[in-house]
NUSE-726507 format. One line per 3 residues: number of its first residue (from 1); their letters; for each residue x, y, z of C-alpha. Coordinates in Angstrom, 1 decimal, m for minus. Example, Ala and Ser with C-alpha at 12.3 -4.5 7.8 and 13.67 -1.06 7.14 Angstrom:
BEGIN
1	AS	12.3 m4.5 7.8  13.7 m1.1 7.1 .
//
This chain:
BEGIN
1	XXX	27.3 34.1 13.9  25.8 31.9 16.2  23.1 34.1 17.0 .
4	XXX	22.1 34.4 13.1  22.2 30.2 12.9  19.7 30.1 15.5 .
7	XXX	17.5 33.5 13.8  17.2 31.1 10.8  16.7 28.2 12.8 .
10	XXX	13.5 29.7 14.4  12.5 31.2 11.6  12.4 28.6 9.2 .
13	XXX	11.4 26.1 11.8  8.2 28.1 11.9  5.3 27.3 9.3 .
16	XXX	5.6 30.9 8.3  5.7 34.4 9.8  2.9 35.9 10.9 .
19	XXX	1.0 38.6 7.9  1.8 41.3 10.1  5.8 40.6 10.2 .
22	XXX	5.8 41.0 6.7  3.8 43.8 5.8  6.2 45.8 8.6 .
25	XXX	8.7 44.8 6.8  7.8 45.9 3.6  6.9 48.9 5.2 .
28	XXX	10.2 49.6 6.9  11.5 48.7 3.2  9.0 51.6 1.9 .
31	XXX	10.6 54.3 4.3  14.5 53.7 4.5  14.4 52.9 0.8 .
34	XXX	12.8 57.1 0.2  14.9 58.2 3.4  18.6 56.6 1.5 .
37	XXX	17.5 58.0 m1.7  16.8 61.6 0.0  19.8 61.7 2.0 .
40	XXX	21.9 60.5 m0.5  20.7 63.2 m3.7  19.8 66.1 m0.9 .
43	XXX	23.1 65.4 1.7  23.2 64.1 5.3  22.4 67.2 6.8 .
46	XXX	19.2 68.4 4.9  18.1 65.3 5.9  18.7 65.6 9.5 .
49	XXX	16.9 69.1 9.2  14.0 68.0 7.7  13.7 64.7 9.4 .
52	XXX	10.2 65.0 11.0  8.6 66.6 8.1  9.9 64.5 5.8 .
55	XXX	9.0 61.2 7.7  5.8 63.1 7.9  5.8 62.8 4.0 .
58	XXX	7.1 59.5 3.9  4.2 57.9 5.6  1.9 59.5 2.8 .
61	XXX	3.7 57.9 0.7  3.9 54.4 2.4  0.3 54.5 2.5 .
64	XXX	m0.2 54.9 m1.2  2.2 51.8 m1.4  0.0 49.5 1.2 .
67	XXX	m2.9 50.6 m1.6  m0.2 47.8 m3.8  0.3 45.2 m1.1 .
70	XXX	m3.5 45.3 m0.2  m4.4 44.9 m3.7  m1.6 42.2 m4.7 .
73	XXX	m1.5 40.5 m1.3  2.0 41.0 m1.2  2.4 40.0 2.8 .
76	XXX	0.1 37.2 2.6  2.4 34.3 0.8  5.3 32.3 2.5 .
79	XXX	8.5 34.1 1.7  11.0 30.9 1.8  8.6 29.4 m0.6 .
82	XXX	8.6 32.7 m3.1  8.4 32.1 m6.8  8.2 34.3 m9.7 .
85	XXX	4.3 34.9 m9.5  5.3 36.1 m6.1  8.0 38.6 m7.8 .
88	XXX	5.3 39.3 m9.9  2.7 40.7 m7.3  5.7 42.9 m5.6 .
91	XXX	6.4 44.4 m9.4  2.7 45.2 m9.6  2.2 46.4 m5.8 .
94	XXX	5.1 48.9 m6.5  3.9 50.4 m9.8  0.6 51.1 m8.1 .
97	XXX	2.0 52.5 m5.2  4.2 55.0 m7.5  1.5 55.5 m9.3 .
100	XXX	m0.7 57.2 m6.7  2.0 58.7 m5.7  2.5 60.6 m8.7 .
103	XXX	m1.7 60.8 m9.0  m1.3 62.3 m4.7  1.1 65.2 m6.4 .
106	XXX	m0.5 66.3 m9.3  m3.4 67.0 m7.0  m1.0 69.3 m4.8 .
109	XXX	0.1 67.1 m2.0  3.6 68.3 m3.0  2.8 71.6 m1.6 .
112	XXX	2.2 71.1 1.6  4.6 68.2 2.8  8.5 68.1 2.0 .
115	XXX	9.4 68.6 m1.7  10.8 65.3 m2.9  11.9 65.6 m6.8 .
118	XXX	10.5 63.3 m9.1  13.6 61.5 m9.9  14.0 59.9 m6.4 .
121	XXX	10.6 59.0 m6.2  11.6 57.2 m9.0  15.1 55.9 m7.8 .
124	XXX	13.1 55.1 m4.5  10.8 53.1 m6.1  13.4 51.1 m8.0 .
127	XXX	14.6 50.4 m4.8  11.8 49.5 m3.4  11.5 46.7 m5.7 .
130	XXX	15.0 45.8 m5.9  14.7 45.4 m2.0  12.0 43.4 m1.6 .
133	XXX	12.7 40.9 m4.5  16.0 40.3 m2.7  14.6 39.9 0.5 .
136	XXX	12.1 37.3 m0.7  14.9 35.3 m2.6  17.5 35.5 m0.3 .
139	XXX	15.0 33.9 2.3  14.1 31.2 m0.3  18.2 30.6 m0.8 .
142	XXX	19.0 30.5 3.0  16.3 28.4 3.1  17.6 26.0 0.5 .
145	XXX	20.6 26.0 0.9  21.0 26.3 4.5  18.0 24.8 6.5 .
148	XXX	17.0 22.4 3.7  20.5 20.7 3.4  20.9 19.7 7.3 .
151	XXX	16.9 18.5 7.4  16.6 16.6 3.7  18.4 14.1 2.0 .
154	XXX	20.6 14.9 m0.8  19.7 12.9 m4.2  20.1 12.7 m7.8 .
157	XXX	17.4 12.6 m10.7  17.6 9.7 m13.5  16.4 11.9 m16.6 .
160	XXX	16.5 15.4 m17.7  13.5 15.1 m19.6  9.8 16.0 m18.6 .
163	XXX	9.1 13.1 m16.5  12.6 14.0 m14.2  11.9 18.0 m14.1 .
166	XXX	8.4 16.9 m13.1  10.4 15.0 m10.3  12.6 17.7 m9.6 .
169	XXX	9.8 20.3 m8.9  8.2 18.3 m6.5  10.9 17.9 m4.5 .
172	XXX	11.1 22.1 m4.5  8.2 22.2 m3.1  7.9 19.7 m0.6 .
175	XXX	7.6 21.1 3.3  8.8 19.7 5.2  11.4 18.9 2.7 .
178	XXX	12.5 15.1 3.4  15.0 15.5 m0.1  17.5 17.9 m1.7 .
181	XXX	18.1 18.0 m5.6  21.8 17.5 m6.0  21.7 16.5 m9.5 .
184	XXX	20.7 15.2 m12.7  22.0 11.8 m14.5  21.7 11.6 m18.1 .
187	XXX	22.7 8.7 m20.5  24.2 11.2 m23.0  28.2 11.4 m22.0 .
190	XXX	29.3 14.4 m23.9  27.2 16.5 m20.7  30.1 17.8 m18.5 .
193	XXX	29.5 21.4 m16.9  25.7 21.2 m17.9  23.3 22.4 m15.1 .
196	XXX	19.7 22.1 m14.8  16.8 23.7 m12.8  20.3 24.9 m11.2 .
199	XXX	22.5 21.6 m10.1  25.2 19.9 m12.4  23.7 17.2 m15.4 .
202	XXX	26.5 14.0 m14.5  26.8 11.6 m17.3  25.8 8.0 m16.5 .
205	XXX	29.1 6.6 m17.0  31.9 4.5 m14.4  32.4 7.7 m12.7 .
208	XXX	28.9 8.4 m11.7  28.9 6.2 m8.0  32.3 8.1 m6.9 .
211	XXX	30.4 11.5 m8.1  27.8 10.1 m6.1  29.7 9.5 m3.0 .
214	XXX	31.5 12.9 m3.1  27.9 14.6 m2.8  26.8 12.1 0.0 .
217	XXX	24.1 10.8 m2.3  22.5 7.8 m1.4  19.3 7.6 m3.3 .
220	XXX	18.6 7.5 m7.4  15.0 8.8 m8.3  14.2 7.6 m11.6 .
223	XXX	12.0 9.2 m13.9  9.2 6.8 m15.6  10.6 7.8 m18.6 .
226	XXX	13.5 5.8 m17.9  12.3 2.9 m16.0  12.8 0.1 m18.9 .
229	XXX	16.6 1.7 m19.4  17.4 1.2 m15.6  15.9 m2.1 m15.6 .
232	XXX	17.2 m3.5 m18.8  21.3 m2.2 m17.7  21.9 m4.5 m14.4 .
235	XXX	25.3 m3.7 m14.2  23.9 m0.1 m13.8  21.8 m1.4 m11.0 .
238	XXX	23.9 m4.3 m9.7  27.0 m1.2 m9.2  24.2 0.8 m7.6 .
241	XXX	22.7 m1.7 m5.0  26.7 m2.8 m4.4  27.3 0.6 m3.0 .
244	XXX	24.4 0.9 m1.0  22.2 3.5 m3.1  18.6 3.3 m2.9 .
247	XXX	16.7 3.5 m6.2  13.2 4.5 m6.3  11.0 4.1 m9.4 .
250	XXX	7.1 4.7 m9.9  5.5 1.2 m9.5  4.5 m0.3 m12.7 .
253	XXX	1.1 m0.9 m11.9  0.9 3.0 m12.1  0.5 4.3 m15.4 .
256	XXX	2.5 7.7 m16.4  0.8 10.0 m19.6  3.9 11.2 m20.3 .
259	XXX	2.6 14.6 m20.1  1.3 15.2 m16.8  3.1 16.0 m13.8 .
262	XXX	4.5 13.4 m11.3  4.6 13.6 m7.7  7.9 12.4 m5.9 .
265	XXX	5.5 10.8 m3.4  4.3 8.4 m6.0  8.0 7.1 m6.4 .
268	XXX	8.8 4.2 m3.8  11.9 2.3 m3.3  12.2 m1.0 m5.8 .
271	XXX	11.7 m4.4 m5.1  12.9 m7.2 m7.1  10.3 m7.3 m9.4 .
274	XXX	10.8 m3.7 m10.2  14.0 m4.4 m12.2  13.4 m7.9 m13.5 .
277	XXX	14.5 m6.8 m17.0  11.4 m6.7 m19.9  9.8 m5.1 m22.2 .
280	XXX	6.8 m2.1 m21.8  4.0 m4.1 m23.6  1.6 m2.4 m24.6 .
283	XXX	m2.3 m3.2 m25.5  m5.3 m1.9 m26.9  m7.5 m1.6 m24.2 .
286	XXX	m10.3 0.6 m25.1  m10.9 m2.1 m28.0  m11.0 m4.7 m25.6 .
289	XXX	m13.2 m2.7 m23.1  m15.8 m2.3 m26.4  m16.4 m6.2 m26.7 .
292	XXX	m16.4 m6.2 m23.0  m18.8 m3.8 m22.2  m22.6 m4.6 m21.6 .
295	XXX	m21.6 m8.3 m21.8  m22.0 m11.5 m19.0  m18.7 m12.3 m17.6 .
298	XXX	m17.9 m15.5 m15.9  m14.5 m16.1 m14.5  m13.2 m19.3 m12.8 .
301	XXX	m10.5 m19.1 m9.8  m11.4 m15.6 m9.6  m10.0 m15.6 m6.1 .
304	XXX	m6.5 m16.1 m7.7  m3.5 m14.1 m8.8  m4.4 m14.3 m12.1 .
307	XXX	m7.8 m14.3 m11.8  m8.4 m11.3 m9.4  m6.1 m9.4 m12.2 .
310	XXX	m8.5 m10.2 m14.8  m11.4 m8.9 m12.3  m10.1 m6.0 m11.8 .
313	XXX	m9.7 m5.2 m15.8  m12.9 m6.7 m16.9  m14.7 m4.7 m14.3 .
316	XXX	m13.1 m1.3 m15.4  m15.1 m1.7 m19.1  m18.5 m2.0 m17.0 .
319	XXX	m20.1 m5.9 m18.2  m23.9 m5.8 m17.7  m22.5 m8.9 m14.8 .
322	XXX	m20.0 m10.4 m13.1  m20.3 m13.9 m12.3  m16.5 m14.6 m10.1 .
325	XXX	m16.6 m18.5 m8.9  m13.4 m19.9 m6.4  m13.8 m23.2 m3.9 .
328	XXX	m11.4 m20.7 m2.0  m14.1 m19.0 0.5  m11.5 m16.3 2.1 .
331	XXX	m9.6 m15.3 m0.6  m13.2 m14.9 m2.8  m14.9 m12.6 0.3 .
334	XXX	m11.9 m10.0 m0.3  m12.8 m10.0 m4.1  m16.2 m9.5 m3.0 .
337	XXX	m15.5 m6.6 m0.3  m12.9 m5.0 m3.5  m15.9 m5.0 m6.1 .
340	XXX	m18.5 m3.3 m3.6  m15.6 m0.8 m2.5  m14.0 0.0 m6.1 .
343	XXX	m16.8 m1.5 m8.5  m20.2 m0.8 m6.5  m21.9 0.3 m9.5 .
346	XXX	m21.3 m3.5 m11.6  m23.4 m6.3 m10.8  m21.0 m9.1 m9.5 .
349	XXX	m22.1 m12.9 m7.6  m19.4 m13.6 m5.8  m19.9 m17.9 m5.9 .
352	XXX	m18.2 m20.6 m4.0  m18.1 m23.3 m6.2  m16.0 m26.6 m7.1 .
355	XXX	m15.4 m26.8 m10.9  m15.4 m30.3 m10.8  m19.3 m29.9 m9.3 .
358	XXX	m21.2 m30.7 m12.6  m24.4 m30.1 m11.2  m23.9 m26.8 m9.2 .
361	XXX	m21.7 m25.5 m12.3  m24.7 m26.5 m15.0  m27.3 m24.3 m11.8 .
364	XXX	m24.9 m21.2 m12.1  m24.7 m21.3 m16.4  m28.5 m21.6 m16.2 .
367	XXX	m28.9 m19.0 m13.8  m26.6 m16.2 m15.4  m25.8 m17.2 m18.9 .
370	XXX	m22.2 m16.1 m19.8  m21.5 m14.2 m22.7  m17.3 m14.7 m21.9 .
373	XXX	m15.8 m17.2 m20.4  m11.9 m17.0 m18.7  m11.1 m20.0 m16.8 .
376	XXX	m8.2 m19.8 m14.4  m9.2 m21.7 m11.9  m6.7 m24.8 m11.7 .
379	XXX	m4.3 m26.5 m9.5  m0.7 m25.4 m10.1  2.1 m26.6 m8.1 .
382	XXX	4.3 m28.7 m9.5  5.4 m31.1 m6.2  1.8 m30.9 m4.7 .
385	XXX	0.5 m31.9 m8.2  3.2 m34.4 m8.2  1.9 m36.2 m5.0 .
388	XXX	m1.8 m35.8 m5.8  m2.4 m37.3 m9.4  m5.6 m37.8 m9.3 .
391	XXX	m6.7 m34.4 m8.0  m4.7 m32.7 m10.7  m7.2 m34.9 m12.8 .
394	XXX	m10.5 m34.3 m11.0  m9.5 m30.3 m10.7  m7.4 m29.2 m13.6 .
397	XXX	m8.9 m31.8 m16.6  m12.5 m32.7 m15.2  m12.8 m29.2 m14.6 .
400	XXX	m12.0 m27.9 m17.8  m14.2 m30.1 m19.4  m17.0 m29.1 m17.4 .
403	XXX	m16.9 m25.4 m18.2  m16.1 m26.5 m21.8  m18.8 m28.5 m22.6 .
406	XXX	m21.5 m26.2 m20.1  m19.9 m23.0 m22.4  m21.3 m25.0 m25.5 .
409	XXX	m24.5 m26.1 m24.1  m25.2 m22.6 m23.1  m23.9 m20.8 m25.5 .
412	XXX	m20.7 m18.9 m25.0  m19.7 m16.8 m27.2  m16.2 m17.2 m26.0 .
415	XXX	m13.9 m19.7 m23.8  m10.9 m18.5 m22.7  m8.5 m20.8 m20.9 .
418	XXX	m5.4 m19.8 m19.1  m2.9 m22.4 m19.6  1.1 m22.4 m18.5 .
421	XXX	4.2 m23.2 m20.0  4.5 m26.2 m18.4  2.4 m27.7 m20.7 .
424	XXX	5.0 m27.8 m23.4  7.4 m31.1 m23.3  5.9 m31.4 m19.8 .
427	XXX	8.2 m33.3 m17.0  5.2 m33.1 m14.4  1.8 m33.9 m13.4 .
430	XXX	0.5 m30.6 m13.6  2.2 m29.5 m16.7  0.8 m32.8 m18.5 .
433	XXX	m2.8 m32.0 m16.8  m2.9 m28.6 m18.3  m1.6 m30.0 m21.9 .
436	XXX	m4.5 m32.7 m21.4  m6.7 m29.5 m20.5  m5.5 m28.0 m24.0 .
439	XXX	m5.9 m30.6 m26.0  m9.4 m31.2 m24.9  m10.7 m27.4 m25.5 .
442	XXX	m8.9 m27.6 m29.2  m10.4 m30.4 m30.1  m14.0 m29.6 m29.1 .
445	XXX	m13.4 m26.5 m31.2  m12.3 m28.1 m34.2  m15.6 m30.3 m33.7 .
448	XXX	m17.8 m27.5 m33.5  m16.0 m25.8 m36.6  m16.9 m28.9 m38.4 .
451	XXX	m20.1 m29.5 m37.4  m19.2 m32.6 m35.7  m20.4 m30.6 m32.3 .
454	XXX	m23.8 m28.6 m32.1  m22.6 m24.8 m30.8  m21.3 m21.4 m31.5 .
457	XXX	m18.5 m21.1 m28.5  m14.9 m19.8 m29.6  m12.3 m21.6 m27.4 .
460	XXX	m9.0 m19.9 m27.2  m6.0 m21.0 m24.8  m3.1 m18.7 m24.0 .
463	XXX	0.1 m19.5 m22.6  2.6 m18.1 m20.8  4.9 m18.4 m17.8 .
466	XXX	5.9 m17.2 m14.2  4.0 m14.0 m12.9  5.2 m11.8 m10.5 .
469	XXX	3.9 m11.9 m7.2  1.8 m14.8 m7.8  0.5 m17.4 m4.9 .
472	XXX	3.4 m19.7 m4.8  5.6 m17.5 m6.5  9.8 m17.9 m5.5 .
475	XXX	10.0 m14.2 m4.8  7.6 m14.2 m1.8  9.5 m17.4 m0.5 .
478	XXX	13.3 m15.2 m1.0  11.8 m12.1 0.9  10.5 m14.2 3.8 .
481	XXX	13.6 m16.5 3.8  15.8 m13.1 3.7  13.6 m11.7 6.6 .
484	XXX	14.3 m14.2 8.9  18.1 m14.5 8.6  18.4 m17.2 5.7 .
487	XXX	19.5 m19.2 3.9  17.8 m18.6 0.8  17.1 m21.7 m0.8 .
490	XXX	17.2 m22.6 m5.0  17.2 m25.7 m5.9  19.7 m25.5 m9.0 .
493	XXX	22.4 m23.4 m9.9  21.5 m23.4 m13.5  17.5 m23.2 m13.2 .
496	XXX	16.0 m20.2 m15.3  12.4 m18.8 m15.0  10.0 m16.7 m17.2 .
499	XXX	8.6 m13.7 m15.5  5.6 m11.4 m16.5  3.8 m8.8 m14.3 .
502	XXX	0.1 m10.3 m13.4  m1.4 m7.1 m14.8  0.5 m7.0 m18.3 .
505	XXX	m0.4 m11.3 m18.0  m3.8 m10.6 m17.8  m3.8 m7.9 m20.2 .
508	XXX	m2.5 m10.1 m22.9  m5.0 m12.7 m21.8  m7.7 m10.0 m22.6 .
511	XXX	m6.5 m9.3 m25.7  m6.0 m12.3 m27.1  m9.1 m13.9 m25.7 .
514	XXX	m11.3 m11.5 m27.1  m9.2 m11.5 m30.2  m8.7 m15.0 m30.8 .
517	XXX	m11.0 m16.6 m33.5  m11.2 m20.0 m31.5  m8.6 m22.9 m31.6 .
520	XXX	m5.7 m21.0 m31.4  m3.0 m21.6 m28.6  m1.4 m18.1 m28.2 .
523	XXX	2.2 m18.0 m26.8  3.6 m14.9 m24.7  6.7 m13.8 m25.1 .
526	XXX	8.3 m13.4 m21.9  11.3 m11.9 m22.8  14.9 m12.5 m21.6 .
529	XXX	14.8 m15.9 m18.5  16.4 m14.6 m15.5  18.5 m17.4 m13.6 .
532	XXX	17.1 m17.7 m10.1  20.2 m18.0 m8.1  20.9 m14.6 m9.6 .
535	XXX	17.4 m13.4 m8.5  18.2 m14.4 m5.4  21.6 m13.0 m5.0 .
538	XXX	19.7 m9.3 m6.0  17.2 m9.5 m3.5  20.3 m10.1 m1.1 .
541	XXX	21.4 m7.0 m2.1  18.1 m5.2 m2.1  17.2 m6.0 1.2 .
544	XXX	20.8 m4.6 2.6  20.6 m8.0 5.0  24.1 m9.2 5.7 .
547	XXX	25.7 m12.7 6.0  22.4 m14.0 4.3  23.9 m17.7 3.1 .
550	XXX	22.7 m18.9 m0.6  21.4 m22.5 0.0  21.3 m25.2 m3.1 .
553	XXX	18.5 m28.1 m2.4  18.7 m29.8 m5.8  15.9 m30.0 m8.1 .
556	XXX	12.2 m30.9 m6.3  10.2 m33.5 m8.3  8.8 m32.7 m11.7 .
559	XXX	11.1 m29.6 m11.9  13.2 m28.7 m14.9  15.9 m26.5 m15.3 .
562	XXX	14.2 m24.4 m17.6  10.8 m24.1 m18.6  9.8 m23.7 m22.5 .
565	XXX	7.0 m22.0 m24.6  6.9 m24.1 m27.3  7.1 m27.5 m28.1 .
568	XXX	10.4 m28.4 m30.7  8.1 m29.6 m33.0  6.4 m26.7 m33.1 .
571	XXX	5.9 m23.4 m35.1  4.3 m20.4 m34.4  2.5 m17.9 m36.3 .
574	XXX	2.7 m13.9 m35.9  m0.9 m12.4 m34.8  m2.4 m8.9 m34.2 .
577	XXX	0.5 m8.2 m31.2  4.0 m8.4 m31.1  4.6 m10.1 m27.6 .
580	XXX	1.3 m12.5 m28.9  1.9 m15.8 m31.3  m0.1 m18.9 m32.4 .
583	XXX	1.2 m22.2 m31.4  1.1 m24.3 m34.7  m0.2 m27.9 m32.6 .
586	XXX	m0.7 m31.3 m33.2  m4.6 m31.6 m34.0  m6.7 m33.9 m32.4 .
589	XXX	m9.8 m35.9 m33.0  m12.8 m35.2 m30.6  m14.6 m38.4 m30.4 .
592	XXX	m11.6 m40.1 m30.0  m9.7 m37.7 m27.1  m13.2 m37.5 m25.7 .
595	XXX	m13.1 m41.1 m24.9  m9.4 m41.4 m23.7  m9.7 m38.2 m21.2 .
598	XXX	m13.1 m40.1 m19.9  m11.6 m43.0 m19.1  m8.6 m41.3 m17.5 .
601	XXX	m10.9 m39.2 m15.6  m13.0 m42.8 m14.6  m9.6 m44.4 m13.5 .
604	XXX	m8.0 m41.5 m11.1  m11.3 m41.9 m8.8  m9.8 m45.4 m7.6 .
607	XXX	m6.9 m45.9 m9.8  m3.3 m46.2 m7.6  m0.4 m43.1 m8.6 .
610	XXX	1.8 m45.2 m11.0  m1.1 m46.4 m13.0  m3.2 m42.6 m13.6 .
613	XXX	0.4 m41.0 m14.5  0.8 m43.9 m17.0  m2.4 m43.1 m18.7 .
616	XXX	m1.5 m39.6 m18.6  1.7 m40.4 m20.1  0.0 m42.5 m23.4 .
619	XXX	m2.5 m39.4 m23.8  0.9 m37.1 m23.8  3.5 m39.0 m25.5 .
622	XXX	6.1 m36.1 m24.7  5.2 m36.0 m21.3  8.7 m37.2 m19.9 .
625	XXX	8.8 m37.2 m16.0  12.4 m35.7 m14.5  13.3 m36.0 m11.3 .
628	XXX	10.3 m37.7 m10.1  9.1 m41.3 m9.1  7.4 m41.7 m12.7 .
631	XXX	10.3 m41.7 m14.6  10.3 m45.5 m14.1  7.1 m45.4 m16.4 .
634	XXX	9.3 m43.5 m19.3  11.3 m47.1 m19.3  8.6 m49.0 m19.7 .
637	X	6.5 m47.2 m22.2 .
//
């Protein structure tokens, strides 16, 4: 017994056996299949008797068989890796091989070898077959069930339709095989005693982690068809990362037809942001690629999160140009070096450029005239913004206005400005800055609308609120905290977040920038908030980190407990996507917001904290500090 473990071991150890090992064994297969026949329709003795002749014969009629396996290349596949096209070629091979037989006799070669009667060249050829199919798939089952399930991992499938067979397939034919198929899980519960592709379909139900445990399965493969299911059940997931089973999912930033088939190598285990539970949204991007296409493209903070998304999907629809502008020099040259590796067919400037730099941003609209404007470029942490006043001003409002009124004086056919939630009831500098930023855009749109304003540029704001993997982000912070022993830190309890992918962010901002009509604020929906302590508690999990301590700091300045979309006062209006409305808004007059943001902007170049906020705060009635040094200023006012 020993002896035959360590024949397989060698063997399938090996990449294969050599073409010659095979086609002698077939051969041998040839011969003792026509000698058993003989002996066994003509007796033991007559055999014996006519031994030498009839080998003699039998080698005639091996040869007209090699015709077959020379033809069908019967000796030349991998035999543990048989499938039925490899059946199929030993089928064929043998009927040829009988076939010249048969064609060798009715010339006379019966006459002068051994007589062998037409009905065991028949049975012998039956057994021929029969022999070498079983040879080739008992290789293939020792080898799957034997070699595969010391060297490979035993796991189940998540989905029993196309995308999970496509899974299961894969794994098949892996070599060296890193993964056993143990079995399927389906959501449907009436499924007991089902098998698939050969293993048992287990119902997803409160018995599915102990089946799991019986088979020694630590890992969950989950087919794209059933990523938004996984990640939308955390008890699912929270029982699964409790009891130490890996999931792995297909990234989202991959896109799945639905059709095709999928690779287990594209499958990687989640992070965090893989099962943050949302919707699949999805948008029309061959109709935003049309008004794309051929055009001038200018994009602020293209060095940023959100901005080196929407680089990536502008430059996909090929604009005539590119024009990417960030003061952030190192973070710009790897946007550069990814548009001459991925994009080296588009035209794209690469600029390092303050916003707030009237004169070298009114040089680069002369020198490339935009057809699109999406300005993302801004300053966007809440305690740094808290602390610096007056270069949230000079950045985020002076900025804006810059870009604004160059887009009208050049003629932009459309301004798109990325805005946050923080804007709405805002409890900190930053938030109010980007409200300020806003109202300004709005109100020189309604102005050109009304003539009031000489120009043809559309100005179009969207909103929306945390993205995923973003500079700054909390999740970065966890991972790092969790990596180097903890605590992790959140500063409430009670604090809830918004979260979007960048890509489906920036596809939204696509959509409804090029959409828009001009004035409107468009809202994302942003689905279910996810408490952070809870977030962080998951990544805990996730990262399998023991004794990693949860830390509460208390709320930083500015911070709110939870972040909001829309203003109370306000309304929203449906539009041409679900996840997109309109923000029904206070209006505001031009001339006269023209003047207060001026003198606001005058006053934070030598103007003391306490007294910029203040203005900020008379521009922003609603603007109601929290936690924060200004809050004195709400007393007052």
């Amino acid at each position: 017994m020993n002896q035959m473990k360590e024949l397989f071991r060698w063997y399938f150890s090996k990449n294969a056996l050599p073409v010659w090992c095979i086609f002698l064994l077939d051969c041998a297969t040839v011969y003792l299949s026509c000698l058993l026949v003989y002996a066994i329709n003509n007796g033991i003795l007559m055999t014996l008797q006519q031994f030498w002749p009839l080998t003699g014969t039998l080698l005639i009629y091996i040869a007209c068989y090699i015709v077959g396996f020379r033809l069908f290349h019967t000796y030349s596949g991998v035999i543990r890796f048989s499938s039925f096209v490899d059946l199929q070629r030993v089928g064929f091979a043998v009927i040829t091989g009988f076939a010249l037989i048969i064609i060798a006799r009715l010339f006379g070669l019966n006459e002068i070898l051994v007589e062998i009667r037409l009905r065991d060249i028949i049975f012998s050829a039956l057994l021929i077959l029969l022999l070498m199919c079983a040879m080739r798939v008992l290789v293939k089952y020792l080898y799957d069930t034997t070699y595969q399930l010391k060297q490979a991992k035993p796991i189940f499938i998540y989905g029993v339709k196309q995308g999970g067979i496509s899974i299961a397939k894969s794994i098949r034919n892996q070599d060296p095989a890193k993964y056993v198929l143990s079995g399927f899980v389906s959501d449907i519960t009436d499924i007991q005693h089902r098998r698939l592709m050969g293993v048992e379909v287990y119902a997803n139900n409160d018995k599915l982690i102990d089946t799991m445990k019986k088979h020694h399965v630590r890992h969950l493969f989950v087919s794209p068809l059933k990523s938004e299911s996984i990640r939308n059940n955390t008890e699912f997931v929270n029982r699964l990362i409790e009891n130490d089973i890996k999931i792995f999912m297909v990234p989202d930033v991959q896109e799945w037809d639905g059709k095709s088939d999928i690779n287990h190598t594209q499958l990687k285990e989640v992070e965090i942001e893989d099962l943050l539970p949302r919707e699949k949204i999805e948008v029309d991007m061959d109709a935003i690629g049309k008004q794309l296409q051929n055009k001038i493209i200018l994009i602020t903070g293209a060095a940023g999160s959100i901005g080196g998304e929407i680089v990536r999907q502008v430059a996909l629809y090929s604009p005539a140009k590119l024009v990417l502008v960030d003061q952030a020099e190192t973070p710009l040259h790897d946007i550069r070096l990814m548009m001459a590796h991925d994009f080296p067919n588009t035209q794209s400037y690469t600029l390092v450029a303050d916003i707030a730099n009237q004169a070298r941003m009114e040089e680069i609209f002369l020198a490339h005239k935009p057809d699109y404007v999406f300005h993302a470029a801004a300053y966007k942490h809440v305690p740094m913004m808290e602390d610096n006043p007056s270069e949230s001003i000079i950045n985020n409002v002076l900025g804006t206005q810059i870009i604004a009124d160059l887009s009208v004086k050049y003629g932009v056919k459309k301004f798109v400005m990325i805005s946050t939630d923080k804007a709405v009831n805002p409890t900190n500098v930053m938030g109010c800055s980007k409200r300020i930023c806003e109202i300004y855009v709005q109100s020189l749109d309604k102005a050109i609308k009304e003539g009031k304003v000489k120009g043809v540029t559309q100005f179009v704001t969207t909103r929306f609120g945390n993205v995923l993997g973003s500079n700054g982000s909390v999740i970065p912070l966890f991972k790092e905290q969790i990596k180097n022993g903890g605590p992790v830190t959140v500063t409430h309890p009670d604090i809830i977040r918004y979260f979007m992918l960048i890509p489906e962010a920036c596809k939204l901002v696509l959509e409804a920038g090029t959409m828009g009509h001009g004035g409107e604020i468009f809202v994302f929906d942003m689905g279910e908030p996810v408490k952070i302590i809870d977030l962080a508690k998951r990544m805990i999990l996730l990262s399998h980190a023991k004794n990693i301590e949860i830390k509460i700091t208390g709320l930083r300045d500015g911070e709110k407990l939870y972040e909001e979309v829309l203003n109370e006062k306000e309304t929203t209006l449906p539009t041409f996507h679900p996840k997109i409305k309109i923000a029904k808004v206070r209006e505001y007059d031009y001339d006269s917001i023209r003047l207060e943001i001026d003198d606001l902007i005058q006053h934070s170049r030598h103007d003391d904290d306490m007294h910029i906020v203040g203005q900020m705060k008379s521009i922003v009635p609603e603007f109601k500090s929290q936690h924060s040094k200004y809050e004195i200023l709400d007393k007052t006012l």
